[in-house]
DSSP file (Angstrom, degrees, kcal/mol; ACC not computed):
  #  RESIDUE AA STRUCTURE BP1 BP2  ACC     N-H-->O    O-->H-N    N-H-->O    O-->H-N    TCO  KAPPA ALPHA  PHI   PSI    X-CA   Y-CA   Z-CA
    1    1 A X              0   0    0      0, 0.0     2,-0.3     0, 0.0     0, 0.0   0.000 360.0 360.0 360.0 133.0    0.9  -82.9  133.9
    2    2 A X        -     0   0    0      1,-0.0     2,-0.7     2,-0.0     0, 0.0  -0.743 360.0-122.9-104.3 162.3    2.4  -86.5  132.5
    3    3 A X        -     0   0    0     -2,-0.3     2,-0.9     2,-0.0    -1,-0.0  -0.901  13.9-131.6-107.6 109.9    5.7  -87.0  132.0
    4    4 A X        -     0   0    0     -2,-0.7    -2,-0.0     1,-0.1     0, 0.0  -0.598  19.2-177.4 -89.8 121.9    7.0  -87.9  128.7
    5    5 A X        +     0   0    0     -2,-0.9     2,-0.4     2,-0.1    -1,-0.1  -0.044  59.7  67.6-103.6  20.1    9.4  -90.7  128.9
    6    6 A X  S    S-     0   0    0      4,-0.0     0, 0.0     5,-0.0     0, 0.0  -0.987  77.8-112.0-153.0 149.4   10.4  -90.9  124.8
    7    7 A X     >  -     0   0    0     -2,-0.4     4,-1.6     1,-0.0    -2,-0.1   0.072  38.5-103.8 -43.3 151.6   12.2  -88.6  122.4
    8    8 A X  H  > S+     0   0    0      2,-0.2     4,-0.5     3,-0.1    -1,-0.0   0.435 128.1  56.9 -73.3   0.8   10.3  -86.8  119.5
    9    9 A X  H  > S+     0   0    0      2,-0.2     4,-0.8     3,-0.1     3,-0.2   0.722 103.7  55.3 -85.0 -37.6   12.4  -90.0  117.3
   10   10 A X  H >> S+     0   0    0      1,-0.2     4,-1.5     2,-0.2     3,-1.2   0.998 114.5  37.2 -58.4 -70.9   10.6  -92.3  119.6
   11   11 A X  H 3X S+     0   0    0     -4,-1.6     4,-1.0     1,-0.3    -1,-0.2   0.387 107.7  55.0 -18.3 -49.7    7.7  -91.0  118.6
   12   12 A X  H 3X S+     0   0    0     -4,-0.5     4,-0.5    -3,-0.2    -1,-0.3   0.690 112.8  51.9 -67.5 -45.4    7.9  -90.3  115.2
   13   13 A X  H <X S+     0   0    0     -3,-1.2     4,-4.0    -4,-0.8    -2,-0.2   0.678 111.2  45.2-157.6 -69.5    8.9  -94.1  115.1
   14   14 A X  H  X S+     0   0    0     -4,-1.5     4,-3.0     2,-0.2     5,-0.3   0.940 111.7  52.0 -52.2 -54.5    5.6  -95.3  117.2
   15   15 A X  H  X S+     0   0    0     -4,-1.0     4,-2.6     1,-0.2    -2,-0.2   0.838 108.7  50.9 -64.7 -26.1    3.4  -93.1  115.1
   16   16 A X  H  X S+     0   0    0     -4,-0.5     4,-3.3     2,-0.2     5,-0.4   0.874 111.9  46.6 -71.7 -51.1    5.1  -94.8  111.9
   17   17 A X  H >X S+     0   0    0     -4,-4.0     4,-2.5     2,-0.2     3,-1.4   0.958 109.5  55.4 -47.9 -59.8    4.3  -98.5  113.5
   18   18 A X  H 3X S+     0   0    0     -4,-3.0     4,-1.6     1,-0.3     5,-0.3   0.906 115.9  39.5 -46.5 -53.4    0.3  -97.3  114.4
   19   19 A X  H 3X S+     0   0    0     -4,-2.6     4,-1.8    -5,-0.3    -1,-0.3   0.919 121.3  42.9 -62.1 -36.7    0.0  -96.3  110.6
   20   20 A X  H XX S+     0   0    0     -4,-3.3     4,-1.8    -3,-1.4     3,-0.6   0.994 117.4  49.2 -73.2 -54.2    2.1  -99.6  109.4
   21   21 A X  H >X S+     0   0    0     -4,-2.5     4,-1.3    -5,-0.4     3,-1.0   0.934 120.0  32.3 -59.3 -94.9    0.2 -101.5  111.8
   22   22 A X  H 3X S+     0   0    0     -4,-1.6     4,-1.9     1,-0.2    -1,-0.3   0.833 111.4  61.0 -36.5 -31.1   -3.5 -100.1  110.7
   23   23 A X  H <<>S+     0   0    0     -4,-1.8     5,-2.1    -3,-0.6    -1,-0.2   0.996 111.4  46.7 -63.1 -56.2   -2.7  -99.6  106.8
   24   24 A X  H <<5S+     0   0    0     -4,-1.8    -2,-0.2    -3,-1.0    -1,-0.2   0.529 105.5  55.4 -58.0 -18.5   -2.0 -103.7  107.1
   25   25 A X  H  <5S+     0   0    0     -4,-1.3    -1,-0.2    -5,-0.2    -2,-0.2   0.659 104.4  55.2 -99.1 -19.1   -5.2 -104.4  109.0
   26   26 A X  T  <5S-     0   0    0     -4,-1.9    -2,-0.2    -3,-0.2    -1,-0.1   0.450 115.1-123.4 -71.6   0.0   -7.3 -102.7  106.2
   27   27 A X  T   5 +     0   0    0      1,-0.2     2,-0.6    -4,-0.1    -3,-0.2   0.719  63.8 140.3  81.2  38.8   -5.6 -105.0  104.2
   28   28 A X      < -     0   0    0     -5,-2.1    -1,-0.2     4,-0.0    -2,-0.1  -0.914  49.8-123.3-126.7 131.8   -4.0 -102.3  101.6
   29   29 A X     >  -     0   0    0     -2,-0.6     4,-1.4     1,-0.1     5,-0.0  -0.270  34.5-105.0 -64.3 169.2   -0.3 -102.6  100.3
   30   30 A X  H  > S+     0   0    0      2,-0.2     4,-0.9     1,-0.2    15,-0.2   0.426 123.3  53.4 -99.8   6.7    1.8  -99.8  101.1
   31   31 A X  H  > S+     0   0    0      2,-0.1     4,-2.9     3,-0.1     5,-0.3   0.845 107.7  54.6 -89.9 -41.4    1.4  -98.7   96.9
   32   32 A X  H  > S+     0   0    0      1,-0.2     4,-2.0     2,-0.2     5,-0.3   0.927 112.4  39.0 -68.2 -20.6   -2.5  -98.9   97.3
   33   33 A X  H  X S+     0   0    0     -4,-1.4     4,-3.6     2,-0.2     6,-0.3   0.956 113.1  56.3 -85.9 -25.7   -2.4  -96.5  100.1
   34   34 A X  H  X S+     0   0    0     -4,-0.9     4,-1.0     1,-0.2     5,-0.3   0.926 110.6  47.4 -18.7 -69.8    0.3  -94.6   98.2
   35   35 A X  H  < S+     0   0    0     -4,-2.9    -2,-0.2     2,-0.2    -1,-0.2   0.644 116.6  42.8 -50.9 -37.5   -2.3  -94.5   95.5
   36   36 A X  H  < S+     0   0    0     -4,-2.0    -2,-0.2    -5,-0.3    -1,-0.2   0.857 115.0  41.8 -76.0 -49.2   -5.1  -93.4   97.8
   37   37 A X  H  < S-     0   0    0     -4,-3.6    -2,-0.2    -5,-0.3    -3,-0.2   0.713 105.9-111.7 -91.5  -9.9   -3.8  -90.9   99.9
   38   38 A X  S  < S+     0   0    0     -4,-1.0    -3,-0.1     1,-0.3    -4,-0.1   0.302  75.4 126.6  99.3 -35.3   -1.3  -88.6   97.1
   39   39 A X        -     0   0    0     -6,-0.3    -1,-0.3    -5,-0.3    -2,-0.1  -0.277  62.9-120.4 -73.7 151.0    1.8  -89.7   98.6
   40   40 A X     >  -     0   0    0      1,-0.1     4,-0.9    -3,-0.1     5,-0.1  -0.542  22.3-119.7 -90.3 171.7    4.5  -91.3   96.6
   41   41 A X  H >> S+     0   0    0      2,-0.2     4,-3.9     1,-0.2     3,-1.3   0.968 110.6  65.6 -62.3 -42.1    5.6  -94.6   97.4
   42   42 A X  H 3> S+     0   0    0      1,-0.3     4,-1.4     2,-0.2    -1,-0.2   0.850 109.5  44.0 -30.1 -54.4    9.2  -93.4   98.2
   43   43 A X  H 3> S+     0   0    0      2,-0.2     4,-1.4     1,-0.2    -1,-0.3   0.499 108.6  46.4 -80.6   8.9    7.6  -91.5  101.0
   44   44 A X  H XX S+     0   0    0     -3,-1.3     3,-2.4    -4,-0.9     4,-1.3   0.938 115.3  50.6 -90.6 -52.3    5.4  -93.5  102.6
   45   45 A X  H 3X S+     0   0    0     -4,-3.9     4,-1.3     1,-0.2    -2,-0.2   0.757 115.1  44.9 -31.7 -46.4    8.2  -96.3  102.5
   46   46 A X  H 3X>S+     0   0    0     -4,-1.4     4,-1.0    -5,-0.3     6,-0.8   0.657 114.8  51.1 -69.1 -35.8   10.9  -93.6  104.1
   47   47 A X  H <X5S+     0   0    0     -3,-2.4     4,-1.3    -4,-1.4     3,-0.4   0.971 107.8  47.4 -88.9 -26.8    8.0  -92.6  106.6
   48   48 A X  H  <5S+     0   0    0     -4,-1.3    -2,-0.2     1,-0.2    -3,-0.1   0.769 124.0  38.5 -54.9 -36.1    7.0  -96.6  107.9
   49   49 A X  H  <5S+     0   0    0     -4,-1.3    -1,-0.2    -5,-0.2    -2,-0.1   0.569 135.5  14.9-101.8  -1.3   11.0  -97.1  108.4
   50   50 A X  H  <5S-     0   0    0     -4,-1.0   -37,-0.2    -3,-0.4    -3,-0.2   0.636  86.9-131.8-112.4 -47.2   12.3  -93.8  109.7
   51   51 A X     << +     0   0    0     -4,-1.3    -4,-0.2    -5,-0.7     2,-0.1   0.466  61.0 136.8  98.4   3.7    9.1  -92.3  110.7
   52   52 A X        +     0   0    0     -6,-0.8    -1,-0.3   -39,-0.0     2,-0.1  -0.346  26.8 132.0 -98.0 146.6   10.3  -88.8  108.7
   53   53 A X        -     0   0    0     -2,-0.1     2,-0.1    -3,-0.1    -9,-0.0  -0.574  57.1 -82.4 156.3 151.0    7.4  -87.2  106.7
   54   54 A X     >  -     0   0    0      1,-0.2     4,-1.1    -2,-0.1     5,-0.3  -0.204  32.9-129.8 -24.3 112.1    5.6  -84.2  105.8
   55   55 A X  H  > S+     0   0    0      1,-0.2     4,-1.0     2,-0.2    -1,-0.2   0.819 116.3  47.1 -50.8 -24.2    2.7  -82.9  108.1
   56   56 A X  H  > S+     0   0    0      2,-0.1     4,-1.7     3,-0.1    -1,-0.2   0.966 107.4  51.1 -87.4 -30.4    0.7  -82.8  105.3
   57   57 A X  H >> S+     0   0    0      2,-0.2     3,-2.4     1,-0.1     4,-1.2   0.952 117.0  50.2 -28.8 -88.2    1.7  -86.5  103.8
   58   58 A X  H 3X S+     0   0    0     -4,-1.1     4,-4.1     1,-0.3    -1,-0.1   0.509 107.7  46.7  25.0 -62.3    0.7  -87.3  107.5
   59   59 A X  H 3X S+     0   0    0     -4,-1.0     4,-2.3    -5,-0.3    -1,-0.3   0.929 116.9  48.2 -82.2 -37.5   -2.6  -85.4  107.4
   60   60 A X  H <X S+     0   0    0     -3,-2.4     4,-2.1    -4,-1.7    -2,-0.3   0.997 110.3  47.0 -73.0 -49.1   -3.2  -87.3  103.9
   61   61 A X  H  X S+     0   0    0     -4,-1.2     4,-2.8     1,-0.2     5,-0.3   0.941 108.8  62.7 -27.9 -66.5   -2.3  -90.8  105.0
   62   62 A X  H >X>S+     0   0    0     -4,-4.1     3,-2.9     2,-0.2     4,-2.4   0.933  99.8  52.0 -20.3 -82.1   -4.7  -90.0  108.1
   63   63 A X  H 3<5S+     0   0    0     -4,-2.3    -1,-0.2     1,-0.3    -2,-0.2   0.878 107.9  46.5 -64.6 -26.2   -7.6  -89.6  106.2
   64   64 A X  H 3<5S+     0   0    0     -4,-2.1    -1,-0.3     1,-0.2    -2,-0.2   0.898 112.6  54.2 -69.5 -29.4   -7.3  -92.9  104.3
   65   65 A X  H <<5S-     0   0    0     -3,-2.9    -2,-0.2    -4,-2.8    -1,-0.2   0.848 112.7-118.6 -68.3 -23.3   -6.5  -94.8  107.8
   66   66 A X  T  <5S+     0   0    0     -4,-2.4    -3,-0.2    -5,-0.3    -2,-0.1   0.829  85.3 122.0  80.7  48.5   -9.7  -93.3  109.1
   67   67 A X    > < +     0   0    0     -5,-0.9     3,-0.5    -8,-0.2    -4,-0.2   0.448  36.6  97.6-132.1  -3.4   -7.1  -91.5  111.7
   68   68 A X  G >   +     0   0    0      1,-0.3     3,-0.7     2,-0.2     4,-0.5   0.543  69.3  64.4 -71.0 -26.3   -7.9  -87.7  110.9
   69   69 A X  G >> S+     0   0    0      1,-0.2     3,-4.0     2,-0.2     4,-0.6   0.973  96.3  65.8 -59.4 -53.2  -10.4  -87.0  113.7
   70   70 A X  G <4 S+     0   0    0     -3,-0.5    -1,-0.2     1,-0.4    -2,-0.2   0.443  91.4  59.4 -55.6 -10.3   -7.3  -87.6  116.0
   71   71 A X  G X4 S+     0   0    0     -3,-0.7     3,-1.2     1,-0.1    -1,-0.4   0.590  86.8  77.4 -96.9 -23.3   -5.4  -84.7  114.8
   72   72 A X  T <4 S+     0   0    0     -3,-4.0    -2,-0.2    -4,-0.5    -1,-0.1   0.722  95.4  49.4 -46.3 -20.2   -8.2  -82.5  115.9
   73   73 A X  T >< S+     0   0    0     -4,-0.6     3,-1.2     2,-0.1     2,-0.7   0.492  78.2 110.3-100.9  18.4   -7.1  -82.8  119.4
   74   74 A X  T <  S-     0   0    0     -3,-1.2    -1,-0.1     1,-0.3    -3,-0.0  -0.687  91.0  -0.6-100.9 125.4   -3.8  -82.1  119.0
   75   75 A X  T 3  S+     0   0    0     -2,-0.7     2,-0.4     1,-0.5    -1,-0.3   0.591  90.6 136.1  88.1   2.8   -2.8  -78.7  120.6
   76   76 A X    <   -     0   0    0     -3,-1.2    -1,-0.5     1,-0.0    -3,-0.0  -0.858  68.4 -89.3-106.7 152.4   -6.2  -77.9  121.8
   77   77 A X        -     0   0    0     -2,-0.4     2,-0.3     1,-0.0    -1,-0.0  -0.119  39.0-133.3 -40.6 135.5   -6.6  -76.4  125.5
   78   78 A X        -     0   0    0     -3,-0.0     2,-0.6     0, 0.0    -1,-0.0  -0.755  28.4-115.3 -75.9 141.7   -7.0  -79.2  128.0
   79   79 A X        -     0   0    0     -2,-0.3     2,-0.2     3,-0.0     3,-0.0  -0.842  33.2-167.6 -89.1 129.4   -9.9  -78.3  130.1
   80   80 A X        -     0   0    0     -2,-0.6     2,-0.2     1,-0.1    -3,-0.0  -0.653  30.5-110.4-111.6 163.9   -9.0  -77.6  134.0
   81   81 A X        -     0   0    0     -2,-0.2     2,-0.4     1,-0.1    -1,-0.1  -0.399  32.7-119.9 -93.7-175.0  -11.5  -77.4  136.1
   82   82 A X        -     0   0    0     -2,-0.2     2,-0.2    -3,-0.0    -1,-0.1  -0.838  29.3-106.8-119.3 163.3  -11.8  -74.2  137.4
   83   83 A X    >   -     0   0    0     -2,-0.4     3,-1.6     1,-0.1    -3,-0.0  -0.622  13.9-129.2-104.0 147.9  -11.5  -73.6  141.1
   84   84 A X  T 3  S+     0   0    0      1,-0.3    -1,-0.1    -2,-0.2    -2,-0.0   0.771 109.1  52.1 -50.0 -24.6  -14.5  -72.7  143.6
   85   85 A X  T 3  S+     0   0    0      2,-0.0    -1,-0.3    -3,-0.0     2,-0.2  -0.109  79.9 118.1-108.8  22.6  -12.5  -69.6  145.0
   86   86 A X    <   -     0   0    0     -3,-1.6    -4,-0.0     1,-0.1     3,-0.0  -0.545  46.4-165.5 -88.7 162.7  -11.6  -67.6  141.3
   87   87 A X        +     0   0    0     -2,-0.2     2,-0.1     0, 0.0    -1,-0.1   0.019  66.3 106.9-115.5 -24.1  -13.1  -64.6  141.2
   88   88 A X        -     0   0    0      1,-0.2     3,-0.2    -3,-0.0    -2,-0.1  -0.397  46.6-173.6 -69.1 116.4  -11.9  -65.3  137.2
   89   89 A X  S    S-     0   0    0      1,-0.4     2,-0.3    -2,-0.1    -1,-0.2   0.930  79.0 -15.2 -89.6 -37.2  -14.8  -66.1  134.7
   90   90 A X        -     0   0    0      0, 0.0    -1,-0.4     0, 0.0     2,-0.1  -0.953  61.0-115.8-170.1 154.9  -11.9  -66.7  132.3
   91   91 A X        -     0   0    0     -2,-0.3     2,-0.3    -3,-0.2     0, 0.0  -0.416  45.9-120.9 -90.0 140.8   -8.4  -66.3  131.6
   92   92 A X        -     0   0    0      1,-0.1     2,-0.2    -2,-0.1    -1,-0.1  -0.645  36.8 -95.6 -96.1 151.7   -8.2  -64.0  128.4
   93   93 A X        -     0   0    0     -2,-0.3    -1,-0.1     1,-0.1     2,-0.0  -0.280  33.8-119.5 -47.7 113.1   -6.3  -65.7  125.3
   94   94 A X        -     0   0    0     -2,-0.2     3,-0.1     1,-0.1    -1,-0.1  -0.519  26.1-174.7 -59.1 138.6   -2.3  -64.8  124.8
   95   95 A X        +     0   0    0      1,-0.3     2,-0.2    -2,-0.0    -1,-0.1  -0.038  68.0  29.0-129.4  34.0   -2.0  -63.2  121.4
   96   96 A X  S    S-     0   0    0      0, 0.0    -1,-0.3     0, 0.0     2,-0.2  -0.739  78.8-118.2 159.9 147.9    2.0  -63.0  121.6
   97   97 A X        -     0   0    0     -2,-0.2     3,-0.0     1,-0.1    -2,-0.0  -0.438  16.6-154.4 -89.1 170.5    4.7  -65.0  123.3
   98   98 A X        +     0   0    0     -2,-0.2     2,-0.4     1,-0.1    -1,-0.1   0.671  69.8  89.3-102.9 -27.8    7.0  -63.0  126.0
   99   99 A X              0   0    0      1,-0.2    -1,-0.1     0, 0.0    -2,-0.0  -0.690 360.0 360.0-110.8 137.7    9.9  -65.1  125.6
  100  100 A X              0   0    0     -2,-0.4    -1,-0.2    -3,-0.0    -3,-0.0   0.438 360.0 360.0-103.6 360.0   12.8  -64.7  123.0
């Protein structure tokens, strides 16, 4: 288990540098990637200085960084290893939470 040492605004924030950062090392103003991905300029501007934006802006922006594979891992099961002394071939899938 890690320990997360930043806010979801820290975050949001970082993830908005990594995109400014990479959008600028493909060498694309922030209207051509506007233009590329579907987004308007407002947001993309609003997401590079706040870090606020649609998950689907997001997911289009991604594909124009060449950053969309990286959203496949997010939310998927981590693999543990499983221990010599289960009896368990495998823990069956929750299909509803218990807690209100």
């Amino acid at each position: 288990m890690s320990i997360i040492l930043k806010t979801p605004d820290e975050v949001m924030i970082d993830i908005a540098k990594r995109a400014k950062a990479k959008r600028l090392a493909l060498n694309l103003t922030q209207e051509g990637l506007a233009n590329r991905s579907g987004v308007s300029l407002p947001s993309l501007k609003r997401f590079e200085k706040s870090g606020l934006i649609s998950l689907s802006s997001l997911l289009d922006i991604a594909v124009v960084l060449g950053s969309l594979e990286e959203f496949e891992e997010l939310f998927k099961p981590r693999n543990a290893r499983p221990s010599l002394f289960s009896l368990e071939s495998k823990p069956s899938k929750r299909k509803r939470g218990a807690i209100k």
